[in-house]
Structures are given as structure tokens and as C-alpha cells.
C-alpha positions in Angstrom: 13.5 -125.3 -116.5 12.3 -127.3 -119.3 11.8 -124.2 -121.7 16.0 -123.6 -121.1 16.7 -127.3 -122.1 14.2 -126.8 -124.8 15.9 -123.7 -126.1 19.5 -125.4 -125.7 18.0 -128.0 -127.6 17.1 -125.8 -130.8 20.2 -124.0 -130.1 22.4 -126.9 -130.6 20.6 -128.0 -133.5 20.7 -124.6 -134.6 24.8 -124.1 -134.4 25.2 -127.8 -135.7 23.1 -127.6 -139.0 25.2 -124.1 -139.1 28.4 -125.4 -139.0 27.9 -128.1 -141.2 26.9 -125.8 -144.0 29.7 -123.4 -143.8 31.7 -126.8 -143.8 30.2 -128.1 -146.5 30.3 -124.7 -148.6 33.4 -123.6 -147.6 35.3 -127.1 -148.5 33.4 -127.2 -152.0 34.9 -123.9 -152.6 38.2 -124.1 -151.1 38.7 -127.4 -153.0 37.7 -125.8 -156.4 38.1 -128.8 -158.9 39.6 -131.1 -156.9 36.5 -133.1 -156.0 35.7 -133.1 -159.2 39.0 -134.7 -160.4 39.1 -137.1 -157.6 35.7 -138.6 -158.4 36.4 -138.6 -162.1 39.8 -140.4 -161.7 38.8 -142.6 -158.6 36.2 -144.3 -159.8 38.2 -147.1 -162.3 37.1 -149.6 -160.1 33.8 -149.9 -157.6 36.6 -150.7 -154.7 38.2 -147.3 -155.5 34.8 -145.9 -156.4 33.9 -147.1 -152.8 36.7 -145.7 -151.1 36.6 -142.0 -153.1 32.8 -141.9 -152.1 33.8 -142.7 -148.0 37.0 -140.6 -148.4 35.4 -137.4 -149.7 32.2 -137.9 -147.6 34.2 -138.1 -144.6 35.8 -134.9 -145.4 32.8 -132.6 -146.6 30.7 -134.5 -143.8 27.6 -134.6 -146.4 26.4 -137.9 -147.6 23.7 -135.8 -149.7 26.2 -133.4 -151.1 28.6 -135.6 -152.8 25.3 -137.5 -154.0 24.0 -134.0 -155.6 27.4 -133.3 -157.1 27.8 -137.4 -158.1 24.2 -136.6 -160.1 25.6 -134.1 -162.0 28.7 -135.8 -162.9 26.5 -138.3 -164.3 24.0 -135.9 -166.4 27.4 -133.8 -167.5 28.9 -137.5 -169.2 32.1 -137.4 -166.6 31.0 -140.5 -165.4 28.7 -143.4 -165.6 25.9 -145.1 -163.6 28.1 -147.8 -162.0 30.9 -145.2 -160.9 27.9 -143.5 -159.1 26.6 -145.9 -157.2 29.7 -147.1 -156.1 30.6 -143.5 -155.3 26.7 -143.4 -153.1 28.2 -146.7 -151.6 31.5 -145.2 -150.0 29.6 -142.2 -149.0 27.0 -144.0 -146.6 30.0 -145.3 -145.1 32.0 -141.8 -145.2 29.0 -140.7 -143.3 29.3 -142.6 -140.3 32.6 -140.3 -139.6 29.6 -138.0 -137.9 29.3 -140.5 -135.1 33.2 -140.7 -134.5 33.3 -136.9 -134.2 30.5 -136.4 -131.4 32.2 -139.5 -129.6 35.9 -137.2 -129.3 33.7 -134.0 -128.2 32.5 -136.8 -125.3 35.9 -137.7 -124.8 38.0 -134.9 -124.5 35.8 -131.4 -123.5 38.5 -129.4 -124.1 37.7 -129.6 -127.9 35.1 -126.7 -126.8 38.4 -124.7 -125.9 39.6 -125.4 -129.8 36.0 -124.3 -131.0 36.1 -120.6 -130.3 39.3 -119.9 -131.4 38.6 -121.8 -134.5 35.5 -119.5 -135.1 37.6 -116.4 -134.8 40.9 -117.7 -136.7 38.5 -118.6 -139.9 36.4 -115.2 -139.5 39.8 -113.3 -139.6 40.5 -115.3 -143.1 37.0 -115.0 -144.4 37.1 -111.3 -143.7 40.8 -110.8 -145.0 40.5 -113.5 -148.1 38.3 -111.2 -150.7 36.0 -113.8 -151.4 39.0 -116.3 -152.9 40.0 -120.0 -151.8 41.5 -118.4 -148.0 37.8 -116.9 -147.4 36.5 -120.5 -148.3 39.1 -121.9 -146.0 38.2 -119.5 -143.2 34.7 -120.1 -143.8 35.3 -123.7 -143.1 37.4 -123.5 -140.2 34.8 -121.1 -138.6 32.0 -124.3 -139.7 34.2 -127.2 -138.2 33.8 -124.1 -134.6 30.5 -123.4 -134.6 30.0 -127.4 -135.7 31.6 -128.6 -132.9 29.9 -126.0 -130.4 26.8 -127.2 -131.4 27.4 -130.6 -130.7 29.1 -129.4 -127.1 25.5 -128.0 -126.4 23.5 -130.7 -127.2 25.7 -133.0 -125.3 25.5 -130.6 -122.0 21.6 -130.5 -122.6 20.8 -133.7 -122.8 23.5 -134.6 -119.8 21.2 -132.1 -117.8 18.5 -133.0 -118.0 18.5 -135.7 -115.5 15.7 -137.3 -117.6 14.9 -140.9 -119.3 11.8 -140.9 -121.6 9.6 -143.8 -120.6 10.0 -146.4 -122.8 6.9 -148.5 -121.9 4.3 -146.2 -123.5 5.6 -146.9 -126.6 5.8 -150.8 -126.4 8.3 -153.2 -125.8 10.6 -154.9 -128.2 10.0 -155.4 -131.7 7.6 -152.7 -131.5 9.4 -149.8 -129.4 12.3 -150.6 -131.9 9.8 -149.9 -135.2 8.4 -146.9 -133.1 12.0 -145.3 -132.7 13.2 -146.0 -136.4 10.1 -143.9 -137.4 11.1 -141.2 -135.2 14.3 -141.2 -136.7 13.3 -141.3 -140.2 10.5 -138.5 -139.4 13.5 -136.1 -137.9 15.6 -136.4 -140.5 12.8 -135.9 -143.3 11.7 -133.0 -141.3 14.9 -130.9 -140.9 16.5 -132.9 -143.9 19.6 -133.6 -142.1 21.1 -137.3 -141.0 23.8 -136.1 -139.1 21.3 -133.6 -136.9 19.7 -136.8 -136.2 22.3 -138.4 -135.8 24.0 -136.1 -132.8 20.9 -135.6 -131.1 20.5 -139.6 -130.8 24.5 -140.3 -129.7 23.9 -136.9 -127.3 20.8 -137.9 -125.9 21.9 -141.5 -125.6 25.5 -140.3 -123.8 22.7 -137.7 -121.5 21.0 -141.3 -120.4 17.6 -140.2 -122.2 17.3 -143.1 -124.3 18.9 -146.8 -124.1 21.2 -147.9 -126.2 18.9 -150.1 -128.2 16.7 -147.5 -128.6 19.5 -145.1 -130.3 20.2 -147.7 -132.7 17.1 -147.7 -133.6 17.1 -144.1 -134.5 20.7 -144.5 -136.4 19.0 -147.1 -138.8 16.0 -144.8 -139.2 18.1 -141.4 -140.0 20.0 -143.8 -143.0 16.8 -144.7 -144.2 15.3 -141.6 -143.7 18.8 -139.8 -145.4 17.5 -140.9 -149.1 14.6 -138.1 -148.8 17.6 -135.3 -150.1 18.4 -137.7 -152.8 15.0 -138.3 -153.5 13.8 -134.6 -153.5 16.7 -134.0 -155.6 15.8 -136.0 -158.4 12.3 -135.0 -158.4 11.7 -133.3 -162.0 15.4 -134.7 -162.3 17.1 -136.7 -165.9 16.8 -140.5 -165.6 20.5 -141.0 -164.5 19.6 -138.8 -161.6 16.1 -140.7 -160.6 18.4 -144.1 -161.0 21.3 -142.7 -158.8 18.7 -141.5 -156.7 16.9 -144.9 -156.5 20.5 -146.6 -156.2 20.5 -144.7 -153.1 16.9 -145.9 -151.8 17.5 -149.2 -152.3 21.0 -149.6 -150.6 19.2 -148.0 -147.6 16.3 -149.8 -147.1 18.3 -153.1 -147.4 20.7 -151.7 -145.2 17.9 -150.6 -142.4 16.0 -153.9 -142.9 18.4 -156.0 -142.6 20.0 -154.3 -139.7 16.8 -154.0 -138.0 16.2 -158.3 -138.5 20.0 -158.6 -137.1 19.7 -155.7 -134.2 19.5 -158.3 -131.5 22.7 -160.7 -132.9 24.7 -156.6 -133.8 23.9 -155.1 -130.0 25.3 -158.3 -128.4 28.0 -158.1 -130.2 28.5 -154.5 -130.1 28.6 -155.1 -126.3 31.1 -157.7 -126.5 33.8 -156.1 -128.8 34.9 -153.8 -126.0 35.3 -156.5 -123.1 37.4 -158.6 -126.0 39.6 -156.1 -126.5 39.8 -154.9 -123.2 38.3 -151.5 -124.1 36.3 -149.2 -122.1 33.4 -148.0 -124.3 30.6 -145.3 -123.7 27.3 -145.2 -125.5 28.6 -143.0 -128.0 31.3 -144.6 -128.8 29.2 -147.8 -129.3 26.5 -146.4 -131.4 29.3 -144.6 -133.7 30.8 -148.4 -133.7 27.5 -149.8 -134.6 26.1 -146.6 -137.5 29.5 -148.1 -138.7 29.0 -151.4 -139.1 25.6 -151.2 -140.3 27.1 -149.3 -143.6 29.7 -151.7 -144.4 27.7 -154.5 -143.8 25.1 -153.3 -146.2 28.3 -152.1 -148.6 29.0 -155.7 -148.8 25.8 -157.3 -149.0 24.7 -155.0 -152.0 28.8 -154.9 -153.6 28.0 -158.4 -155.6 24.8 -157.3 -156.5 26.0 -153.8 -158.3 26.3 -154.5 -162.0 22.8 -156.5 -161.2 21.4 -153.3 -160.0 22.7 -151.1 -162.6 21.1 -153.0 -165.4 18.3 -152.9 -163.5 17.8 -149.4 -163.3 19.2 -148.5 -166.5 15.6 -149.8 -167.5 13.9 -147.7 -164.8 12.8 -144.0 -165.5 13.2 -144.3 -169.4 12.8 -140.9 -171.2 11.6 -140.9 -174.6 15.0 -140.0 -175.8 17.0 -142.6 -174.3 14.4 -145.0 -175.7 14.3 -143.1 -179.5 18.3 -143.2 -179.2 18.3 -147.2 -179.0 18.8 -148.7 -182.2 15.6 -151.3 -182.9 17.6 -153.0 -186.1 21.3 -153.9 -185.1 22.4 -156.6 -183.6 26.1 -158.0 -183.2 24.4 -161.3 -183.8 23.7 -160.6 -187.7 26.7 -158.4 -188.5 28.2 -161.8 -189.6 25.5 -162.1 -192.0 25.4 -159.6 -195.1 22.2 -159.6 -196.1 20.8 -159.4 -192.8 23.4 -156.7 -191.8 22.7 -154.5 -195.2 18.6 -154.8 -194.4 19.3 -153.8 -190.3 21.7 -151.1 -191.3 18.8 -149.8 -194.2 16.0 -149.6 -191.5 18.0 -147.9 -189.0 19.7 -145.4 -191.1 15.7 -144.8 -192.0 15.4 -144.2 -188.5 17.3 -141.3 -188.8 16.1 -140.0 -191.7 13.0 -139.6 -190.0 14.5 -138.2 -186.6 16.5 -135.0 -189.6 13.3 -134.6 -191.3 11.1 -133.9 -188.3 14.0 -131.4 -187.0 13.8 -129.7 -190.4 9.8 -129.7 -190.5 9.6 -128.5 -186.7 12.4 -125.6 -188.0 11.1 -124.3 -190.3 7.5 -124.2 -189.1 8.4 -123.1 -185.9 8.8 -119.1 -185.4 9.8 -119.3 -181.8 13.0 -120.5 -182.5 15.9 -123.5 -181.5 13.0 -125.4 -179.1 14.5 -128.2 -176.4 12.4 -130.9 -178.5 15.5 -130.0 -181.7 18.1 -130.1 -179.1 17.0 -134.0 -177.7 16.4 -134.5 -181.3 20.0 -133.9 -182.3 21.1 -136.4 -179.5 18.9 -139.0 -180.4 20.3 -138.8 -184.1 24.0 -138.2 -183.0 23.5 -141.3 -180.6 22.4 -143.0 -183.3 25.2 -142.0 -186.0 27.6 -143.8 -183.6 25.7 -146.7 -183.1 25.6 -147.2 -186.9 29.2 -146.7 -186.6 30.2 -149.0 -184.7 28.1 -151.5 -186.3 29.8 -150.9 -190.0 32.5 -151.4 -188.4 31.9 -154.7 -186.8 30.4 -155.7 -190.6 33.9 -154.8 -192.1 35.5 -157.4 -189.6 33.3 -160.4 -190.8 33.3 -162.5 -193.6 32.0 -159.7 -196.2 31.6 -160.1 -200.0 34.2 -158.2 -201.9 31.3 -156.5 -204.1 29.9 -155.2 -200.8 32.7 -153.3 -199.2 32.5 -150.3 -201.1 28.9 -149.8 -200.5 29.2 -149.6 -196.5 30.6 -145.9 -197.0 27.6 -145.3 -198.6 25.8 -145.5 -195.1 28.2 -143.5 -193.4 28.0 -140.6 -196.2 23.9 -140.9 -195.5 23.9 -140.1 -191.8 26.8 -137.9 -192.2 23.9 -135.8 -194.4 21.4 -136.6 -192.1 23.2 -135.0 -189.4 23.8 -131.9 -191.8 20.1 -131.5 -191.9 20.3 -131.7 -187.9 22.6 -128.9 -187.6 21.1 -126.6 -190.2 17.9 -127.5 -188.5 18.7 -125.8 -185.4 20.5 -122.7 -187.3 17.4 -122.4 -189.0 14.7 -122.4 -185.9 17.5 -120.0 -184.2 17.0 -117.6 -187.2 13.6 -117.6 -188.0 13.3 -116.2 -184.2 15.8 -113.8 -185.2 14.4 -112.5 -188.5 11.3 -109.6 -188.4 8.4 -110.3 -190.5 8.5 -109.5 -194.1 5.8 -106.8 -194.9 6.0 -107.2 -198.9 3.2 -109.4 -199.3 4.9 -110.8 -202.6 7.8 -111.8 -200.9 6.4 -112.9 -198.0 4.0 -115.2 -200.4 7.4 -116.3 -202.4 8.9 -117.1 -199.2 6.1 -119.4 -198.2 6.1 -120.9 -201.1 9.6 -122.0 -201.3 9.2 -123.3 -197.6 6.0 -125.1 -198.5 8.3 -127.3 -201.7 11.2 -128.2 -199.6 8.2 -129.3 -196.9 7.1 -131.7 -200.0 10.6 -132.6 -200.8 11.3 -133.4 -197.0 7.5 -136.0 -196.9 8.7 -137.4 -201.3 12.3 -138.2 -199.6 11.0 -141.1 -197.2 12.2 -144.2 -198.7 10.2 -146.3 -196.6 7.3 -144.5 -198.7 5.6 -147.3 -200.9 5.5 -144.2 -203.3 9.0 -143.3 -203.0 10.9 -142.2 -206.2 14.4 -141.1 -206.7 13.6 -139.3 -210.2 11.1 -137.6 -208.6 12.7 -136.1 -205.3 15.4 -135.5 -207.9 13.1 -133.2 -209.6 10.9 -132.0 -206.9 14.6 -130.3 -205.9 15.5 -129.2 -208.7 12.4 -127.5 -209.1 13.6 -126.2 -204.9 16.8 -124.7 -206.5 14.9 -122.8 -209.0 12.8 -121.2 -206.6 15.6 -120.4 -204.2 17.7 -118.8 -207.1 14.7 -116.3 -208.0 13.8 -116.0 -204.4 17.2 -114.6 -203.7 17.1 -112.1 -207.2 13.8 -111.0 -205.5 15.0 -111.0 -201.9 18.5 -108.6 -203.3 16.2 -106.4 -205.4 13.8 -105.7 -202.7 16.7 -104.4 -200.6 18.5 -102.1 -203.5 14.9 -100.7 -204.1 14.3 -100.1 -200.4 11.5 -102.5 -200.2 13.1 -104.3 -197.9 15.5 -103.2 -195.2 19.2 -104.3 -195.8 19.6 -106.1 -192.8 16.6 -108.4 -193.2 17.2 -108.9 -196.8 21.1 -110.2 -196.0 19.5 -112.4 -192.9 16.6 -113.7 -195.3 19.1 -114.5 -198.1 21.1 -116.8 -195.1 18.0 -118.3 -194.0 16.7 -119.0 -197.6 19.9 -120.6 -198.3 20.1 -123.1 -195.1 16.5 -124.1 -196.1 17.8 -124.9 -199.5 21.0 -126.7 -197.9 18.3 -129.3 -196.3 16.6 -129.8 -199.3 20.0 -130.7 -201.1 21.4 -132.5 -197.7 17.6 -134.7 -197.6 17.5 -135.7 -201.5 21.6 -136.8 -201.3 20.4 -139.1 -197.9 17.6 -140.7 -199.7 19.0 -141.3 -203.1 22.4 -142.7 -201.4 20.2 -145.0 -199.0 18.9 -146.3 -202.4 22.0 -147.7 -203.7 22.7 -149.3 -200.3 19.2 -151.2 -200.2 19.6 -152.1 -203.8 23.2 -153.7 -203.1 22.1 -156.0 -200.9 22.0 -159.4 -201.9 19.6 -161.9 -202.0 19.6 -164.3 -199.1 19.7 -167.2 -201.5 22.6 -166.1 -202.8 24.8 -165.2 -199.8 23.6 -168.7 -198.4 25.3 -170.1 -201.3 28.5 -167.8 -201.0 29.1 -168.7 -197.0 28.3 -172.4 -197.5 30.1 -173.6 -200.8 29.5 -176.9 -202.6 
């Protein structure tokens, strides 16, 4: 006897978890781009980004889905950090549409009669669609069947049973409600599935196994115990997906605590909302009414909070490239101030000097080609070109000295070479994996040597250098384009001679030539960051200008 309700048990659970991932999959698919869209253009506000996350939740019937796919919106730049959290908000809430479902199977078992027919109707699409939107539509339709079968199960095994677990060996009170959270956090961490735990405690409450108190219990622990997908998601993850991931933490252990410090106060009034309203309310429907009112309660205790928690957590998980791509020198504060302003925008324009030089060093010593350290470095220094931007531009709307205005395009045209040297950077790296070694040792020796001057010219062009000289790197390059000329005679003589085969010579001569485009792209940046440093004026003498006698 208890080895058929035990394999009704897995068999419900079984056809549940089934039919909520043929659900899941098939409305992802079916829906092409429209959740996409709809959490891109609903999330203006956190109200709407509230309602989009309940609204789509609701529909897919996965809390941890729309959280995945809400992650990668956020790595891919189609939204931001606050439109996912409010997005993570709506969904907890979206979720407790689980509890409202297994309350109408109670209701009304003739949805079982709906179930079968619904398996075959989206079988015969699936198998007629060809693997296009109809076959996700089918595929669905046959989930919502199989979904609802295996919540039909579960409620006849637990209704079977004609059991009631004993309550008293776990404790009383405070205690047996702690014990039962942990067994709902433990189930849904073990088959990593909220809503499984969720049916099994409305079914097994609606069978008379466990009290009512006792299932809510279990609801608060499956919320908390829902963050493990998010979690396990984000292990290894970006930092925007560890923060959206921690957003989702945090809103459900305040949730569950406070829920758990307020069961006494929510079950009496659970209990008392029916008789108010006249209403006559089973278990089920109860602890779907309660799962519900725990998610908007926490909604609204966290809501105020949110812009709080998202500055929070924007200083959380911190990669070295988010914290490279923060400018250390500008500050609204002293665009109003030239000489202050000039000296910021000189030491972060520095900044990325250093950030093109490495790229070019790490290119061109690197055989193994474009590495993902050149690719963060690009988006540290294109980060940074904006930032220096949008500070010139915030300069131009102060109080600044006629003399001075024509210098600030100066600092535009120096990152703008900068980021040259970025992009040829990568070409470079992406080449050098490309290109076959060079078995004339006198070219190969030529070669090295050219790389080994624009190398110099790349540690000469530092004007933070106490050393630094413009005539120098002016000549140091000079010297560069020599060498690259009669590196390219010897480079197209070697391939008419058949020292060299035609296609490496023509893919040599391209390299050679993006190694010399640093070398020009470098000297231009330093000498033009020259001019700007030397234009700025004393801070005597724009005391004086701002505060006439």
C-alpha cells in the first residue's frame, strides 16, 4: 500500500516538473521575441517593471526563467540593474499564480477531463508543426496536460492516503514552524523547483496530511529556498548577474523572515477573510491566498528601498574592469574650475594612454592571438572615451576662458588615437595568430627588431614619465618609419625571389604596417596631450580671472 502512494507520489512529481518544462520551453519559443520586447519596453518605471515581471511570470509559470533571461538582458546592455530587480520583484509575485492553479484542479475535477485531450490536441501540432512556432504551441498545450495531470495525481495521493504526519515529534510552535520551512527550502534546493514544492504542500495540505500552519510554513521556505536557481545561475556569472542574483536573495529572505515573525497575525487573518466575505474557503485556496500575500507584502516592504539596494549592489561583486573603467580624475564638482578641469582631464586621458599601450604591448608580444584580456581592455578604454566626453562637454558649459576653448579638442583628438591604437591592437593579436613563422632568419631578425623600437617608442611615449620628451619620441618614430619602409623593400623582395611565400609576404606587409600605425597613432597621443597640459593655466591666474578686482 504505501509503495503505490509512494510511486503516485514520484509520479505526480514526475508529470508536474514535466509539464512545466514543456510549458516553459514551448512558450519561450512560441513567443519568439516577444518577451524580449515586453521586458525591454515595460520596464520605464519599477511599477510597470513590477507588473511585466508578475505578468510574464504568471504566463511562463517560472519565477527562475524570466530571472535567467532578465540576467541576460542585463549582461547584453538591453536593460539596467533597477529594471531587473523590479522585473525579479513582479516575478515572485507572478509566481504565486502556481498556487491558484492547483486550487481550480481542487475545485472543479473535471479539469482532468480537459487534460488528456489537451496532451493529444498539442502532440498532433508538435508532430504536424515542423519544428516552427505551431510545434512550440503544441508543445505547450501538451505541458499545460501533462502539468495539470500531475497535479490531479498528487492531489488523489495525498487525499488517499488517509494519513496525518505527527506533528509532535518535531516540536511545537516556533519550532515545528522553523522545522517545516527547512523542509521546504531542502525540497526545493533538491529537485530545484518552487512550484514542485509548492503543489506537493497545497496537495498534501488539501489530502489532510499536514495543517494548515504547517503548509505555510513550507510556502515561505520554497520562496526562500527558490533563490538556489538564481544563485547557481550566477555562479562563475558577470557582476550584474551575481547582483540580480543577490537582488533576488535578499528580497526573499526578508520576505520569508518577515513572514515567518508575522505568521501568527497573517493565519488569523487568512482565516478571517473568508467568514468576512462570506466565502467558503478550502486549505488550498487559503495557502494560494496566503503564498500571495506574502509576495506583495514583501514587494512593498522592499519597493522604497530599491534605488537603496541598487547602489548597494552596484558596489558588490566588482570586476577589475568595471573598477579600471571608472574614471579616478573627473568630477562635475571641478568642471567649473579650468585649471582643475584641464589637470583632471590630463591624468585621465593618461589613464588611457596606458590602458592602448598595454593592448599594443600585449599584441604584439602575444602569438596566440586577440586574447579576452584585449577585448575587456577595449571596454575599459571605450568606457572611458565617453566618460571624458561627457566631461568636455560639461567644461564647454561653464565659465571657460576664451584662450582655452580651442584646446579641449585637443583631448578629444588624443583618445580618439588612443582608441586607434585599441582597435589596431586587436587586428594585430588576431594576425600574428594568423601569420606562419618566417624561416629567413634575416627577416625574421628584421622583423623583431622593428617590433622591439615601436616597443621603446610605446614605454618613451608615457608623459607621466619624469623622462618624457616630445623631440625624442618624435625621433625614436621617425627612426620606426625608416625601419618599416626597408622592412617592407625586404619583406616584397623576399617574395619576388621566392624566399618567402607570396601569401605570407602580403600578410607580413599588413601586419608590419598596423604595427607602424600604433607607433604613429601613440607619438600623435602623447605629443597632443602635451599641448593640452601645457595650456593650462596657473591657478593664480584663473583665481584672478573668476574673481575680478
Amino acid at each position: 500500500m504505501h509503495l503505490s502512494i509512494l510511486a503516485s507520489f514520484i509520479g505526480g512529481i514526475g508529470l508536474f516538473l514535466l509539464g512545466m518544462q514543456l510549458m516553459t520551453e514551448g512558450l519561450k519559443i512560441a513567443a519568439g521575441n516577444t518577451l524580449r520586447t515586453i521586458l525591454e519596453r515595460s520596464t520605464a518605471t519599477p511599477l510597470r517593471g513590477i507588473l511585466s515581471g508578475a505578468l510574464i511570470t504568471s504566463l511562463v509559470q517560472s519565477s527562475g526563467a524570466v530571472t535567467v533571461a532578465t540576467i541576460g538582458f542585463v549582461n547584453a546592455g538591453l536593460m539596467d540593474l533597477m529594471q531587473a530587480i523590479t522585473i525579479v520583484l513582479g516575478s515572485n509575485i507572478g509566481h504565486t499564480m502556481i498556487g491558484w492553479l492547483v486550487s481550480l484542479v481542487d475545485f472543479q475535477g473535471a479539469v482532468k477531463l480537459v487534460a488528456l485531450p489537451l496532451i493529444g490536441l498539442g502532440m498532433l501540432l508538435r508532430l504536424a508543426g515542423d519544428n516552427n512556432r505551431y510545434a512550440a504551441l503544441g508543445e505547450t498545450l501538451a505541458g499545460f496536460g501533462v502539468f495539470f495531470t500531475g497535479i490531479d495525481l498528487l492531489r488523489a495521493t495525498f487525499a488517499g492516503t488517509g494519513l496525518s504526519m505527527p506533528l509532535t515529534v518535531l516540536g511545537s510552535g516556533i519550532w515545528s514552524h522553523l522545522t517545516f520551512l527547512v523542509v521546504g527550502l531542502l525540497l526545493t534546493v533538491a529537485i530545484q523547483s518552487s512550484s514542485a514544492t509548492i503543489v506537493i504542500t497545497l496537495t498534501a495540505t488539501a489530502g489532510g496530511l499536514i495543517p494548515l500552519d504547517t503548509g505555510a510554513s513550507m510556502i515561505i521556505g520554497a520562496n526562500i529556498g527558490s533563490t538556489s536557481t538564481a544563485a547557481l545561475a550566477a555562479l562563475g556569472a558577470t557582476p550584474n548577474a551575481k547582483r540580480v542574483a543577490a537582488a533576488h536573495v535578499i528580497f526573499n529572505l526578508v520576505t520569508g523572515g518577515v513572514a515567518l515573525l508575522l505568521l501568527p497575525l497573517l493565519l488569523h487573518a487568512l482565516l478571517a477573510f473568508p467568514e468576512i466575505l462570506h466565502l467558503n474557503a478550502n486549505a488550498t485556496v487559503l495557502l494560494a491566498l496566503f503564498h500571495t500575500s506574502v509576495n506583495i507584502l514583501g514587494v512593498c516592504l522592499i519597493w522604497p528601498f530599491t534605488r537603496l539596494l541598487v547602489k548597494r549592489l552596484k558596489g558588490w561583486f566588482r570586476s577589475h574592469e568595471e573598477d579600471e573603467a571608472h574614471p579616478l580624475y573627473l568630477d562635475k564638482n571641478i568642471a567649473a574650475t579650468p585649471v582643475l578641469a584641464f589637470h583632471a582631464l590630463a591624468k585621465e586621458i593618461e589613464r588611457i594612454g596606458n590602458i592602448a599601450r598595454r593592448m599594443a604591448k600585449g599584441a604584439m608580444s602575444s602569438e596566440a592571438g586577440q586574447s579576452l584580456q584585449l577585448d575587456a581592455d577595449r571596454r575599459i578604454l571605450l568606457k572611458l572615451e565617453i566618460k571624458v566626453g561627457n566631461f568636455i562637454n560639461l567644461v564647454r558649459r561653464g565659465s571657460l576662458p576664451e584662450e582655452l576653448d580651442h584646446v579641449l579638442p585637443n583631448a578629444l583628438r588624443v583618445t580618439s588615437y588612443y582608441r586607434e591604437v585599441a582597435d589596431v591592437s586587436l587586428r594585430v593579436a588576431q594576425m600574428q595568430q594568423q601569420s606562419r613563422p618566417v624561416a629567413n632568419e634575416v627577416l625574421a631578425q628584421e622583423i623583431s627588431m622593428y617590433k622591439q623600437y615601436v616597443v621603446k617608442l610605446l614605454e618613451m611615449s608615457d608623459v607621466a614619465r619624469k623622462d618624457y620628451a616630445p623631440e625624442e619620441c618624435a625621433a625614436l618614430f621617425r627612426e620606426t618609419e625608416e625601419m618599416y619602409h626597408h622592412l617592407k623593400s625586404s619583406l616584397l623582395k623576399a617574395g619576388t625571389k621566392n624566399l618567402l611565400p607570396v601569401g605570407l609576404m602580403v600578410s607580413l606587409i599588413d601586419l608590419m604596417s598596423d604595427i607602424r600605425r600604433i607607433a604613429d597613432q601613440i607619438e600623435k597621443g602623447a605629443r597632443y596631450l602635451t599641448t593640452l597640459t601645457k595650456a593650462m593655466p596657473e591657478e593664480d591666474e584663473t583665481i584672478s580671472a573668476q574673481n575680478p578686482a
